[in-house]
C-alpha positions in Angstrom: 11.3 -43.0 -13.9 8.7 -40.1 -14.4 5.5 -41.1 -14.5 2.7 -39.5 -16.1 -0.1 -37.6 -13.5 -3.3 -38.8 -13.2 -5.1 -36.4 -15.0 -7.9 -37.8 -15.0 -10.8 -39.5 -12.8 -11.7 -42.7 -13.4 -15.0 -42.6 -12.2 -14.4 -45.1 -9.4 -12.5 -43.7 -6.1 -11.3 -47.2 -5.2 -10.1 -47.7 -8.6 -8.6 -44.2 -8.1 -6.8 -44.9 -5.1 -5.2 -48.4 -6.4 -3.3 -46.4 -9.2 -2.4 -43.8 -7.3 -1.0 -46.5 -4.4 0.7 -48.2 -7.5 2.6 -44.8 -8.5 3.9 -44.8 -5.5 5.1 -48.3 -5.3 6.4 -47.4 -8.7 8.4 -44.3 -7.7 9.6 -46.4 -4.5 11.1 -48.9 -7.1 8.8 -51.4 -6.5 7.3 -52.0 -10.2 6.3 -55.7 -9.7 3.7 -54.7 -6.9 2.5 -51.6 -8.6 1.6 -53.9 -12.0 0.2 -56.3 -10.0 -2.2 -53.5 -8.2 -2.5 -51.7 -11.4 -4.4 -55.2 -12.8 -6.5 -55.7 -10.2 -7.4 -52.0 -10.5 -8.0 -52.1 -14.4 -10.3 -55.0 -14.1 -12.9 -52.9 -12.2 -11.9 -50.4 -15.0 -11.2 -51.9 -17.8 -11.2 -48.5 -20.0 -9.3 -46.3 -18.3 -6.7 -45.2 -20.2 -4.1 -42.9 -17.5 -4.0 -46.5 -15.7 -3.1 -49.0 -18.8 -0.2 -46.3 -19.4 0.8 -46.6 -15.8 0.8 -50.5 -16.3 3.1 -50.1 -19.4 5.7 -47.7 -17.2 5.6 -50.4 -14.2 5.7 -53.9 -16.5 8.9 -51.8 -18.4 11.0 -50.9 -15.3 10.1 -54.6 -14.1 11.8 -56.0 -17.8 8.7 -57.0 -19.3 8.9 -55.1 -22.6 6.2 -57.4 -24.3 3.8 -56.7 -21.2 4.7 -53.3 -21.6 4.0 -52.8 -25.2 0.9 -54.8 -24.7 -0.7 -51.7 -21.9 0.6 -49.0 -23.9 -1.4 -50.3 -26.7 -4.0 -51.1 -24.3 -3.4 -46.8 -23.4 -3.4 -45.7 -26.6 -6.6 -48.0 -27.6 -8.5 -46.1 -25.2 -7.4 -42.7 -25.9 -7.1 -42.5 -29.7 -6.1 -38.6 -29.4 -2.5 -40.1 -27.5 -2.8 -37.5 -25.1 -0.1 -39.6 -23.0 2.3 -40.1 -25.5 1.9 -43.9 -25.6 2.3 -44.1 -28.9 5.6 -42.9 -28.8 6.0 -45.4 -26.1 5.5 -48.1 -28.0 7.4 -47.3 -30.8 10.4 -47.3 -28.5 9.6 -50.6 -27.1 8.7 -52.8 -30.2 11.6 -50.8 -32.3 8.6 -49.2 -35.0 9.7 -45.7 -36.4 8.6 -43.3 -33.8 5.1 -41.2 -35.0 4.9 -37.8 -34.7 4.2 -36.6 -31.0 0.4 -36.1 -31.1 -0.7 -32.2 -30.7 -2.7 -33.5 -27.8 -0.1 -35.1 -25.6 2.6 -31.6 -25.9 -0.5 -29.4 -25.1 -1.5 -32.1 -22.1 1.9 -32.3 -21.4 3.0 -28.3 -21.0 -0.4 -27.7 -20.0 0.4 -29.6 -17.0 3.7 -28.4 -16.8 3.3 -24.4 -17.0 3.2 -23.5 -13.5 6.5 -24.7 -12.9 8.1 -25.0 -16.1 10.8 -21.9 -15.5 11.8 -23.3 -12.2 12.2 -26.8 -13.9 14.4 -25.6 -16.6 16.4 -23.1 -14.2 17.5 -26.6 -12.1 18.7 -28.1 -15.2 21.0 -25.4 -16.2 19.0 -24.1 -19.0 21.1 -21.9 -21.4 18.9 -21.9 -24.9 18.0 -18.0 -24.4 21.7 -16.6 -24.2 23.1 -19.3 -26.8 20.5 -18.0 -29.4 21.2 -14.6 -28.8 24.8 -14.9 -28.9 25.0 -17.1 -32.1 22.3 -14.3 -33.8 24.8 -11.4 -32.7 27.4 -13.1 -34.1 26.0 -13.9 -37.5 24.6 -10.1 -37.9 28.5 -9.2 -37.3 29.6 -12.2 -40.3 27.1 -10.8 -42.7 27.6 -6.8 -42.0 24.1 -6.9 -41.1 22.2 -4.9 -37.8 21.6 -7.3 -35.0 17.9 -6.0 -35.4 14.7 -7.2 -36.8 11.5 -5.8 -38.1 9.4 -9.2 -37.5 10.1 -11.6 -35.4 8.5 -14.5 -35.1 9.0 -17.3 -31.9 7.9 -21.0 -32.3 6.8 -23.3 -29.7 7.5 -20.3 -27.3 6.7 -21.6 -24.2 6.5 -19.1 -20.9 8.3 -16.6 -23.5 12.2 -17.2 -22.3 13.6 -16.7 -25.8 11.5 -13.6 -26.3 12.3 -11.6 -23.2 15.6 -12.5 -24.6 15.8 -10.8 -27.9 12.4 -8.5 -27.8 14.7 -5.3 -27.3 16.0 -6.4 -31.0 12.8 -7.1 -32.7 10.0 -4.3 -33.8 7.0 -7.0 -34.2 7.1 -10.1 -31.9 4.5 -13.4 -32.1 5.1 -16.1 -30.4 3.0 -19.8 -31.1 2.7 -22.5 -28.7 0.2 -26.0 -28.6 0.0 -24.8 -24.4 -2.7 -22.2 -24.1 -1.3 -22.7 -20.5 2.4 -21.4 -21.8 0.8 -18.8 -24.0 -0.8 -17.5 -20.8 2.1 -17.3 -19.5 3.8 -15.9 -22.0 1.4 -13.1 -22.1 2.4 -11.5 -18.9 5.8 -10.8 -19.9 4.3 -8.6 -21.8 7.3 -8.4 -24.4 4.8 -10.2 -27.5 2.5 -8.2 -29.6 0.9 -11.5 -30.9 0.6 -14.9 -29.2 -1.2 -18.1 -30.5 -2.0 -21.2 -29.1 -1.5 -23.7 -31.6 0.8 -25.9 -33.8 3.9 -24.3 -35.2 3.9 -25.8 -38.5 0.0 -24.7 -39.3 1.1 -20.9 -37.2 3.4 -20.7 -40.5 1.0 -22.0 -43.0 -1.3 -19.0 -42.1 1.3 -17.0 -42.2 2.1 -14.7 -45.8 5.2 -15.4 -47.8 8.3 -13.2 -47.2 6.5 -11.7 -44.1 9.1 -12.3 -41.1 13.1 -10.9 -41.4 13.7 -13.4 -38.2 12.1 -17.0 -37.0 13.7 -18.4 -34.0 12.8 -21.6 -31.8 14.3 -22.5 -29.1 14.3 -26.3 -27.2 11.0 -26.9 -29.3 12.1 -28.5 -32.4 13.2 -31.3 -30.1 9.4 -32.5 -30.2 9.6 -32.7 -33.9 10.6 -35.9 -35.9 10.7 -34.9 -39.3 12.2 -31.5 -39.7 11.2 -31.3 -43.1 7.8 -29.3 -43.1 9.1 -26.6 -40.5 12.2 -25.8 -42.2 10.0 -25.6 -45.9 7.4 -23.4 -44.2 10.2 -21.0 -42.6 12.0 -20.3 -46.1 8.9 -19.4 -47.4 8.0 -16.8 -44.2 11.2 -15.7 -44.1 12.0 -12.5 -46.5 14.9 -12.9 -48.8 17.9 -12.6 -46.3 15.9 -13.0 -43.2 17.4 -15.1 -40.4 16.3 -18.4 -38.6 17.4 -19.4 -35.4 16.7 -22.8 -33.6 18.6 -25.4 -31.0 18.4 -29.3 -31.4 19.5 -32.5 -29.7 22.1 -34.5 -31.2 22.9 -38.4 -31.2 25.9 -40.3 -32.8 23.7 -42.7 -34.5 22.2 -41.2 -37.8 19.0 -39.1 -38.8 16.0 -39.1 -36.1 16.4 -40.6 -32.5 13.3 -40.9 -30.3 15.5 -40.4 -26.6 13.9 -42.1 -23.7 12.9 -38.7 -22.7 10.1 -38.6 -25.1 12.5 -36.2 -27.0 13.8 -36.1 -30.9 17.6 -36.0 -31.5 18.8 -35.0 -34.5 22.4 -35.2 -35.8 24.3 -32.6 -37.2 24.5 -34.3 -41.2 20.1 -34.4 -41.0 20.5 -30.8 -40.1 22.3 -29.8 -42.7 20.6 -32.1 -45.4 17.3 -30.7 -44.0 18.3 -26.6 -44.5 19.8 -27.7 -47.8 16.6 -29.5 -48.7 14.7 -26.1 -47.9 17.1 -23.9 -49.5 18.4 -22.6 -46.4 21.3 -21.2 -46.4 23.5 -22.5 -43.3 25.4 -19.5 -41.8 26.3 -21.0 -38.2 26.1 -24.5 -36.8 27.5 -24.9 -33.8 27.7 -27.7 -31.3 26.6 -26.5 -28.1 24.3 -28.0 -25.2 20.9 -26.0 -23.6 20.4 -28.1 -20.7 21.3 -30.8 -18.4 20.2 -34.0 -17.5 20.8 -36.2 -14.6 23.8 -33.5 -14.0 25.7 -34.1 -17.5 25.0 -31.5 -20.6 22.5 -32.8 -23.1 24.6 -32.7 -26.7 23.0 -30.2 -29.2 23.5 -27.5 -31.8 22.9 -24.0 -32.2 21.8 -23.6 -35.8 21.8 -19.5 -37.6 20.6 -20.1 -41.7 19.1 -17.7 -43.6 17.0 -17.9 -46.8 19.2 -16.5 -49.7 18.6 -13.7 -52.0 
């Protein structure tokens, strides 16, 4: 089980040193010992947040889901801006519909992560970049149209994979992401005439109707539950016959799945009810997976639409 760093101090080195002795009991696969150090080290620090999530990871992998639930509410109590995801947490443990992923926990989260984020998704056979591009060639060629765009415009962007990708087939590229670590990042590829650090559904408020001929996102509408507000918000950046672009995860249940990897699913019917619900026009949807995980392909779907005329 990944556990979440200790990105924070909490004031007390001996406090400090007992969590960081319990992650590794915890990673060793010892969770009884590390809850048991965890609540001796939470009762000199009561408030510290990073070590009542810890508590809920080792009380979970030792089969106490009540005790679990219990620190993650204990977690999120003390750090109302959820910048652990505990919230999400929770909702998986007590069976509650999952909240939306706080802004505060993706940004902590990538933040975090940004240094070493390309390695990460090179070991897991990451494949979101070509599969884009290919399904995008492909619909240009099914509606007689160039496989070139005026605006382009990339959500939840990350270190700018997607970009690099396609900026040799778009004239105006901005790219969005809640990271101002990945923006960074993004920045010295040196392929984006705009980049903001911020959320992807406000970046498309501010943005003026008909303005963009293409919106793509790739492996980022994975941290989205509801659908609904991004795919509204692209049909109305989108000019009439402009393109959008984005991979998912898919479950065989039905609508939204919080995955134990803190990640949405979506199946293929919400997909489609959601582009019809924006008056998207579905060109493409094809099953295909970006990544791996523990060495097996993650299910997904490559999805082309396009606002109609």
């Amino acid at each position: 089980m990944a556990t979440v760093p200790l990105f924070l101090s909490s004031g007390d080195p001996s406090v400090d040193r007992r969590i960081e002795w319990a992650r590794a009991l915890l990673e060793e696969g010892n969770p009884g010992d590390a809850a048991e150090l965890l609540v001796e080290a939470l009762r000199r620090e009561n408030g510290y947040a990073p070590g009542w999530f810890l508590l809920g990871e080792a009380r979970e992998a030792a089969g106490d889901a009540a005790g679990a639930a219990d620190a993650f509410a204990r977690a999120l109590e003390h750090d109302p801006q959820d910048r652990l995801g505990a919230g999400l947490r929770l909702a998986r443990l007590t069976g509650g519909t999952a909240p939306d992923m706080s802004p505060a926990y993706v940004r902590t989260l990538f933040d975090q992560y940004a240094d070493r984020f390309d390695e990460a998704l090179a070991r897991l056979g990451y494949r979101g970049p070509e599969l884009i591009e290919a399904a995008l060639e492909a619909a240009c060629a099914a509606l007689a149209q160039p496989f070139a765009f005026a605006c382009g415009l990339d959500l939840g962007c990350g270190t700018g994979l997607v970009g690099a990708r396609l900026v040799a087939r778009i004239g105006f590229m901005s790219g969005v992401d809640l990271s101002p670590n990945m923006v960074m990042r993004a920045r010295r590829r040196g392929c984006y005439d705009e980049l903001v650090a911020g959320d992807m559904v406000d970046f498309l408020r501010a943005r003026p109707s008909g303005e963009a001929d293409l919106i793509f996102a790739g492996d980022a509408f994975c941290y989205l539950g509801d659908l609904g507000p991004i795919l509204a918000e692209a049909h109305r950046v989108l000019e009439p016959g402009g393109l959008l672009a984005f991979t998912v995860e898919t479950h065989d249940g039905e609508g939204i799945l919080l995955r134990e990897t803190m990640r949405y699913a979506h199946t293929a019917d919400y997909v489609r009810a959601g582009l019809a619900g924006a008056g998207l026009e579905r060109v493409s949807l094809r099953a295909e997976s970006t990544r791996n995980e523990k060495e097996k392909p993650v299910p997904g779907l490559v999805v082309i639409a396009r606002r109609t005329a």
